[in-house]
C-alpha positions as a printed NumPy array, in Angstrom:
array([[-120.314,   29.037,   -1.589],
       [-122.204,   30.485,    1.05 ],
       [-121.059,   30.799,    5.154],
       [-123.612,   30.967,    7.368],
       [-123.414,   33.052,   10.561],
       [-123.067,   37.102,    9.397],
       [-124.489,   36.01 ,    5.763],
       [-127.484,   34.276,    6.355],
       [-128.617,   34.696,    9.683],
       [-127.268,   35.876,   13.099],
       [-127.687,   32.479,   15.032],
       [-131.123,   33.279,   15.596],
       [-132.755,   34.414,   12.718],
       [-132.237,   34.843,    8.752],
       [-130.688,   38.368,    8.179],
       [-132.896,   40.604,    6.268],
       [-133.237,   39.54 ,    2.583],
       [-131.332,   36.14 ,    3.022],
       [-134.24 ,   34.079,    2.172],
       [-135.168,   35.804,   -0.862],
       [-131.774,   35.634,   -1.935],
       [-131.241,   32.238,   -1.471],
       [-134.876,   31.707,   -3.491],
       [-133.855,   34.292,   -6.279],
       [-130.199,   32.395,   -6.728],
       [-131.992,   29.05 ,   -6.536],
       [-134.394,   30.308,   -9.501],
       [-131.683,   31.073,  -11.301],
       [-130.179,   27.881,  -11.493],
       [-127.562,   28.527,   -9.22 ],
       [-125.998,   25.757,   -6.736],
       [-125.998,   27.006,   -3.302],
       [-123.193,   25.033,   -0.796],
       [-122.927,   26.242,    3.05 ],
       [-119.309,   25.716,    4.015],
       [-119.115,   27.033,    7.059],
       [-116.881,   26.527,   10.517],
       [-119.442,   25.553,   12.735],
       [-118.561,   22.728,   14.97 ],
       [-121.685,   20.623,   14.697],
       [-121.886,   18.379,   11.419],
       [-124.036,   19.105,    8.617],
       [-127.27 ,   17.415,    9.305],
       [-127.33 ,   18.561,   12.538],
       [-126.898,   22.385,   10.622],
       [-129.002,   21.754,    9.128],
       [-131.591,   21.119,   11.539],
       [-130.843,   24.279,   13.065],
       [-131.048,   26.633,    9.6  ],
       [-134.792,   24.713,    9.474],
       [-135.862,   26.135,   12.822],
       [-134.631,   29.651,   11.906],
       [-136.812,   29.224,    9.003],
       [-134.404,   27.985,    6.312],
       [-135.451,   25.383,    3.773],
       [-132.298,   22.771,    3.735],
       [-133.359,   21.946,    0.192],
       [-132.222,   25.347,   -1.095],
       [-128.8  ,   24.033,   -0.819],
       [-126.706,   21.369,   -2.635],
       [-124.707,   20.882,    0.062],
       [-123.461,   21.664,    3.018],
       [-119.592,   20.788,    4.73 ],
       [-118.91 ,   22.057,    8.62 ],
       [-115.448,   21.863,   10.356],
       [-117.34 ,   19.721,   12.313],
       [-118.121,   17.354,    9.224],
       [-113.848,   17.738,    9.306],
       [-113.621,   16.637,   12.48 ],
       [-115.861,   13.753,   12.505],
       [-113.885,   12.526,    9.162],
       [-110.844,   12.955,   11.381],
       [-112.205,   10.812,   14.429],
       [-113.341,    8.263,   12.255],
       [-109.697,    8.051,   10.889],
       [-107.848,    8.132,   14.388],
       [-110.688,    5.032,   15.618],
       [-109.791,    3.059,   12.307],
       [-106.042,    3.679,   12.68 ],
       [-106.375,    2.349,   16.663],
       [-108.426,   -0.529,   15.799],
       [-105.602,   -1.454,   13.227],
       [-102.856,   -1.227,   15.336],
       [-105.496,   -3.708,   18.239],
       [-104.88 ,   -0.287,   20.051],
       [-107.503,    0.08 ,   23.556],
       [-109.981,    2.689,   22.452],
       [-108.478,    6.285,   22.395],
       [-109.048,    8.519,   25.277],
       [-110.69 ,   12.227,   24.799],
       [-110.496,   15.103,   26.543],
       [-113.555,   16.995,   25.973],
       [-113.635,   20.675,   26.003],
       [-117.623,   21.671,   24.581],
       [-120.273,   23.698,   25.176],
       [-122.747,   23.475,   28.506],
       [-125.867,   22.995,   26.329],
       [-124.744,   20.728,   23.283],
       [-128.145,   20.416,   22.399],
       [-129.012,   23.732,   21.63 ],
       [-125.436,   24.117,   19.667],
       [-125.61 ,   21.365,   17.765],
       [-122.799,   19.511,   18.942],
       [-121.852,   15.844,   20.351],
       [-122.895,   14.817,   23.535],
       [-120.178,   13.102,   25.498],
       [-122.269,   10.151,   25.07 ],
       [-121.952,   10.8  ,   21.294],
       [-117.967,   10.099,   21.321],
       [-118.277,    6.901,   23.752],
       [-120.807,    5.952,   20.999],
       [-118.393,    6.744,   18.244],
       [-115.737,    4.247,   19.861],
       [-113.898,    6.735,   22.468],
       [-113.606,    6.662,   26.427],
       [-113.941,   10.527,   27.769],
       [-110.438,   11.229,   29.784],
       [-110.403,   12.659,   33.476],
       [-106.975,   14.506,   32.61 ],
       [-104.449,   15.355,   30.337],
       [-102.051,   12.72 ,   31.559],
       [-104.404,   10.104,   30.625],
       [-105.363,   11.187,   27.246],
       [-104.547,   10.616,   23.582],
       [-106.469,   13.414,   22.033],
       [-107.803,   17.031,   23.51 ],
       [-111.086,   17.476,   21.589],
       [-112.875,   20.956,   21.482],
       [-115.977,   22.299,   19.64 ],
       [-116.83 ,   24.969,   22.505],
       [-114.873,   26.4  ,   25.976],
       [-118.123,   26.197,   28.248],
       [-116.754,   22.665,   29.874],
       [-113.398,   21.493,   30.081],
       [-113.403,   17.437,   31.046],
       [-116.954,   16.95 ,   29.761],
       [-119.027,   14.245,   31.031],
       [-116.143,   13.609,   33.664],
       [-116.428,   13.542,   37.154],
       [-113.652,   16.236,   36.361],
       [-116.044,   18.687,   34.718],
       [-114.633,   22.156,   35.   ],
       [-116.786,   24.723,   33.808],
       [-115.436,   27.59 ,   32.026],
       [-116.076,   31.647,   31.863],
       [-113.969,   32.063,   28.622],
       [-116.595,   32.384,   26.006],
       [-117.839,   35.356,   28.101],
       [-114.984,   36.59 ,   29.472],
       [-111.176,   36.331,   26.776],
       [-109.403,   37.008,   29.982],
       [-110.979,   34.404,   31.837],
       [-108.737,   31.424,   31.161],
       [-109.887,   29.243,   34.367],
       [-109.302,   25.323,   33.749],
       [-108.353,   26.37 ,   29.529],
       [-104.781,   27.106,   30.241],
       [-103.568,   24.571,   32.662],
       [-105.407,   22.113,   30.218],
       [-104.011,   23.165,   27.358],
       [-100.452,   24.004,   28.82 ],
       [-100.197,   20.107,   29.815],
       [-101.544,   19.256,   26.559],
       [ -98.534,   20.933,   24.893],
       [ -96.111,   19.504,   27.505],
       [ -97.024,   16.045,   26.712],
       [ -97.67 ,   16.474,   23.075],
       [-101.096,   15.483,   23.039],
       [-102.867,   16.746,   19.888],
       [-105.237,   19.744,   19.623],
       [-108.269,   19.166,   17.523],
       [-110.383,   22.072,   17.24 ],
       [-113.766,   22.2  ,   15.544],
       [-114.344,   25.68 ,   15.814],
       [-111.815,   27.819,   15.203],
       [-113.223,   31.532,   15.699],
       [-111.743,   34.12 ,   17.844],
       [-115.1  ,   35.369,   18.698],
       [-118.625,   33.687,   18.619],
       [-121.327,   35.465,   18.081]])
């Protein structure tokens, strides 16, 4: 079992001798499986170890929190549906540039079955893979200092305070301290 960031690269390139590692372990029969806590799903991972030079086929496998997450969502659509429940509404806190993170596009979770909430009060679910954009693909969109700047709560705490206040779940894809 392998993680990724800080063992094989340093989310820009391999670290030095993590390729021939990975080859050496491969020739030895071994089975290589990234779990790591990255927020974007495993194909999309995988995309992203290819372009730091990476061969995906190394591995046997690979499981992200955000291949948790996604399990998750599908579960909370399917239990909705059931109960002939309206779609479920999101809050979306994410990164600015979900391309280049790997990560759903608000259009992504309209896709997946959900409508993207203005506000707490209107939500079922507070959703979070990043802290760049709070209200995501909202006319609400608040950006967000706090990946730069710990002390730099701006629109994170009243968000999450009202969260908590109306017991709307927290699901968090990523749940580092620090990203490097």
């Amino acid at each position: 079992l392998l993680d990724q960031y800080g063992v094989l690269h340093d989310g820009l390139q391999p670290l030095p001798g993590a390729l021939d590692c990975l080859t050496e372990l491969r020739e030895a029969g071994k089975k290589l499986v990234v779990v790591s806590n990255s927020p974007c799903e495993g194909p999309a991972m995988g995309v992203r170890l290819r372009k730091m030079g990476f061969d995906p086929g190394l591995f046997d496998g690979m499981v992200t929190s955000g291949d948790l997450v996604k399990r998750h969502l599908d579960t909370v659509l399917a239990e909705a549906n059931e109960r002939g429940d309206p779609p479920p509404r999101v809050v979306y806190v994410s990164h600015e540039d979900h391309v280049r993170r790997g990560v759903w596009a608000p259009e992504d979770l309209k896709a997946m079955g959900f409508e993207l909430a203005s506000s707490v009060e209107e939500a079922d679910l507070v959703l979070t893979n990043g802290v760049e954009v709070c209200f995501k693909g909202t006319p609400a969109a608040a950006p967000s200092n706090f990946e730069r700047d710990a002390e730099d709560w701006g629109p994170i705490r009243p968000l999450l305070e009202e969260a908590v206040r109306r017991g709307v779940p927290l699901v968090v894809a990523n749940p580092d301290h620090t990203i490097v």
